[in-house]
C-alpha positions in Angstrom: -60.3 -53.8 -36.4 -56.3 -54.0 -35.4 -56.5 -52.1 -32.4 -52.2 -52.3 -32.5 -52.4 -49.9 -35.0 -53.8 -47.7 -32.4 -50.8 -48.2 -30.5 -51.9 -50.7 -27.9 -49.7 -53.3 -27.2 -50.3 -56.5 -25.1 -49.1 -56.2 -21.7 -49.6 -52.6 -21.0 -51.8 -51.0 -19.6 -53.1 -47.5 -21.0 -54.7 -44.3 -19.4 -57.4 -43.4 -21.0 -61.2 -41.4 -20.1 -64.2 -44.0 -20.4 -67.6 -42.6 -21.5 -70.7 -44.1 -20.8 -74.4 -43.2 -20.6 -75.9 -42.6 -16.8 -80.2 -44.1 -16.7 -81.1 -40.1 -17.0 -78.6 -40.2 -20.2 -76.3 -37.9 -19.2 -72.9 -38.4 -19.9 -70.7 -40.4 -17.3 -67.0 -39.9 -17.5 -63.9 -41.7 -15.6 -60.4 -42.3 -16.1 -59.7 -46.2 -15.7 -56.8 -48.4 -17.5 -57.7 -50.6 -20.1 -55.1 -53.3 -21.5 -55.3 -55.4 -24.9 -56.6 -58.5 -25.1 -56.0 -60.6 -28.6 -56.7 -57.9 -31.6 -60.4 -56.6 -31.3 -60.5 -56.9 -27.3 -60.4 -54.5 -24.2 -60.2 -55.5 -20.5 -61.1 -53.0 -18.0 -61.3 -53.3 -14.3 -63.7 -50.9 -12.7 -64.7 -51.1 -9.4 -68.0 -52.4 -8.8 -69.7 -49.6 -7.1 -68.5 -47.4 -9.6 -70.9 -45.4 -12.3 -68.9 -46.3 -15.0 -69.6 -50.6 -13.8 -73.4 -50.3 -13.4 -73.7 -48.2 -16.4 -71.4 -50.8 -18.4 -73.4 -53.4 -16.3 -77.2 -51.7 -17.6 -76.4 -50.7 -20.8 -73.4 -53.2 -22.3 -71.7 -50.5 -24.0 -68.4 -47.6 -23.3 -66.2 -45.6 -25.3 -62.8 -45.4 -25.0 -61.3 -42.1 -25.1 -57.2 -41.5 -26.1 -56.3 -37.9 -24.6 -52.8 -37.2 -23.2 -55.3 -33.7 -22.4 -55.0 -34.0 -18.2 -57.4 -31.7 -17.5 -59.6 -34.0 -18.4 -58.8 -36.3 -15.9 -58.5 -33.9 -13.8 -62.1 -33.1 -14.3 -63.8 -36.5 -14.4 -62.2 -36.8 -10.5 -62.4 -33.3 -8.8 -65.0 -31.5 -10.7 -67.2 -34.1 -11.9 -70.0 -31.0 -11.5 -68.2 -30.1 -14.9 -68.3 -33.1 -16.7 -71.9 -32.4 -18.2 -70.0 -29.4 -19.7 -67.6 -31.1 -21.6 -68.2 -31.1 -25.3 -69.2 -34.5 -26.8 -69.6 -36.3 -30.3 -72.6 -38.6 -31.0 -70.8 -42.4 -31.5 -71.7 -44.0 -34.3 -72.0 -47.8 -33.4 -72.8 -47.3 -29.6 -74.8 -44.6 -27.0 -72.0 -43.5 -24.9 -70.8 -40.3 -26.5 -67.2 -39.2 -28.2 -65.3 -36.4 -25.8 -64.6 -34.2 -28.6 -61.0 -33.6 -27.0 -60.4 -37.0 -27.6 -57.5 -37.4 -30.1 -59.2 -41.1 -30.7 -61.2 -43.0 -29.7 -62.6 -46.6 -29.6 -66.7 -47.7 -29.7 -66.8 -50.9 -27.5 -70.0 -53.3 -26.8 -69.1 -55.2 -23.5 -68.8 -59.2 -24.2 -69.8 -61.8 -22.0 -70.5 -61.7 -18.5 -68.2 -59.5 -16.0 -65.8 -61.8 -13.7 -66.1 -60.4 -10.5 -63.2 -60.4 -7.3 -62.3 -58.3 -4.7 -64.9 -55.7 -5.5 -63.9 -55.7 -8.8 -65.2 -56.4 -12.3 -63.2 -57.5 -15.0 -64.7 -56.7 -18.2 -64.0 -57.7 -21.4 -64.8 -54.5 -23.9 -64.7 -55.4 -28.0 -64.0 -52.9 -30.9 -66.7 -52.0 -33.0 -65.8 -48.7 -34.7 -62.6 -46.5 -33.9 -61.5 -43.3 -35.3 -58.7 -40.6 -34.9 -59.2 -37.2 -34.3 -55.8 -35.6 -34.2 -53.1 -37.3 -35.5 -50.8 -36.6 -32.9 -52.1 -38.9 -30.8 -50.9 -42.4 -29.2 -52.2 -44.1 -26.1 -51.1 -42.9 -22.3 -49.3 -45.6 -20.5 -47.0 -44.2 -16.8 -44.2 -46.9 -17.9 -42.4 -44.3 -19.8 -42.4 -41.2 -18.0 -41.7 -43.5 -15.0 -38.7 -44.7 -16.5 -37.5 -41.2 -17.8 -38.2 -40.4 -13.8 -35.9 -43.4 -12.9 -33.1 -42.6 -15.0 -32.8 -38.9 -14.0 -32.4 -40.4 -10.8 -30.4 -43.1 -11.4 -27.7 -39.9 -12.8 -27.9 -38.1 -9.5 -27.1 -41.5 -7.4 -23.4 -41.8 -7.7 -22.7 -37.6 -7.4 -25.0 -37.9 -3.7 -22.7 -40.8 -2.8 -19.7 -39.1 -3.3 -20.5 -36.0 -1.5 -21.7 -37.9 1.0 -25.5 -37.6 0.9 -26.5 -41.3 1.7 -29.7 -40.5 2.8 -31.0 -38.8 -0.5 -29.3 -41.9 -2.6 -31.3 -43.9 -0.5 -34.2 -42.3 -1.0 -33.9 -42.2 -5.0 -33.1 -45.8 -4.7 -36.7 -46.5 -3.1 -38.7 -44.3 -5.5 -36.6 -46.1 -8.5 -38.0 -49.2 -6.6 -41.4 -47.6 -5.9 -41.8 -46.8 -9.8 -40.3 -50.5 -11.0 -43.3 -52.0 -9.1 -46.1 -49.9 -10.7 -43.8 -50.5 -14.2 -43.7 -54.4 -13.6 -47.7 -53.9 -13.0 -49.0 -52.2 -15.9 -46.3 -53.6 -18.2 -45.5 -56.7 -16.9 -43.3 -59.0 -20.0 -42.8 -56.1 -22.3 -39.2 -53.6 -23.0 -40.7 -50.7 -20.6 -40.5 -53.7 -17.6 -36.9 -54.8 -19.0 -35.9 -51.5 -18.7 -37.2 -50.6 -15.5 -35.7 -53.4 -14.5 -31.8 -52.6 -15.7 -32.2 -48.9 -14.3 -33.0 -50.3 -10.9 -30.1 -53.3 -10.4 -27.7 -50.8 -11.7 -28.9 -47.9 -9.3 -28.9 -50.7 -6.4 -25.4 -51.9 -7.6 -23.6 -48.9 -7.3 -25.0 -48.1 -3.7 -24.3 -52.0 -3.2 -20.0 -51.2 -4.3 -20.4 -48.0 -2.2 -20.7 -49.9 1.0 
């Protein structure tokens, strides 16, 4: 099971909704980032006082769940009360249920034993059964929309400058720097950071000719 033809990619991080089944088996749901590891593999970093760690922890099994649908991470943080309501699909392979507004999603069995540090786990998720439900779909990762963010920016710099609004080029510059941080984090050695990376020294060179 090729999990790249998913559309994961090693290095990057992806947002995605993790189910898993709570002792009273009702349905626990959280966002967290998950990140390819070799071809059948997940990693996943939950916090260990988390639900989603002692259920992973009690019952060695999650599924993955690919939505760009933001209510529903909206949901699984500020109305958690609503979560119960959320429609669901029996998993084939695994007890933690499908969201049914998934557009995929991935049936994992956790391997091995957690590693844990700084009050959190890292836990190593593999593939047994996958499956699309819309084909529209392709994994959530912030590096893009961050970069779209840091080039719309990066086009307002020089015009600022020039009528004098250091303060606001300034300011662009540090959230172009703000968002190259979180870039370099959740896709550290791949194209998104290389871009991030050129939109940033060229947005600090011209302020760097400017004065």
């Amino acid at each position: 099971m090729k999990l790249r033809k998913l559309g994961f990619e090693e290095g990057c991080v992806y947002e995605v909704i993790i189910t898993t089944l709570n002792e009273n088996g009702t349905l626990n749901a959280a966002p967290m980032g998950v990140s390819l590891e070799e071809k059948d593999f997940l990693i996943v970093r939950p916090y260990i006082t988390t639900r989603t760690y002692h259920n992973l922890a009690r019952t060695g099994e999650a599924t993955v769940n690919i939505t760009d649908d933001i209510s529903l991470f909206y949901i699984s943080i500020f109305e958690k009360e609503k979560v119960k309501e959320l429609l669901s699909i029996r998993a084939k392979r695994v007890s933690a249920p499908i969201l049914a507004k998934s557009k995929a999603y991935i049936e994992c069995i956790v391997e091995g034993r957690p590693v844990i540090c700084n009050g959190r786990a890292k836990v190593t998720l593999k593939a047994v059964n996958c499956g699309v439900l819309d084909q529209s779909f392709r994994p959530m990762c912030r590096a893009p929309n961050l970069i779209l963010e840091s080039i719309i920016h990066f086009t307002r710099i020089e015009s600022l400058i020039k009528r004098g609004e250091v303060e606001k080029a300034l300011r662009l510059l540090e959230i172009i720097a703000f968002y190259r941080d979180i870039v370099g984090r959740v896709c550290s050695g791949t194209r998104y950071e290389e871009m991030m990376n050129r939109v940033y020294d060229e947005a600090h060179h011209i302020i760097k000719e400017k004065f």
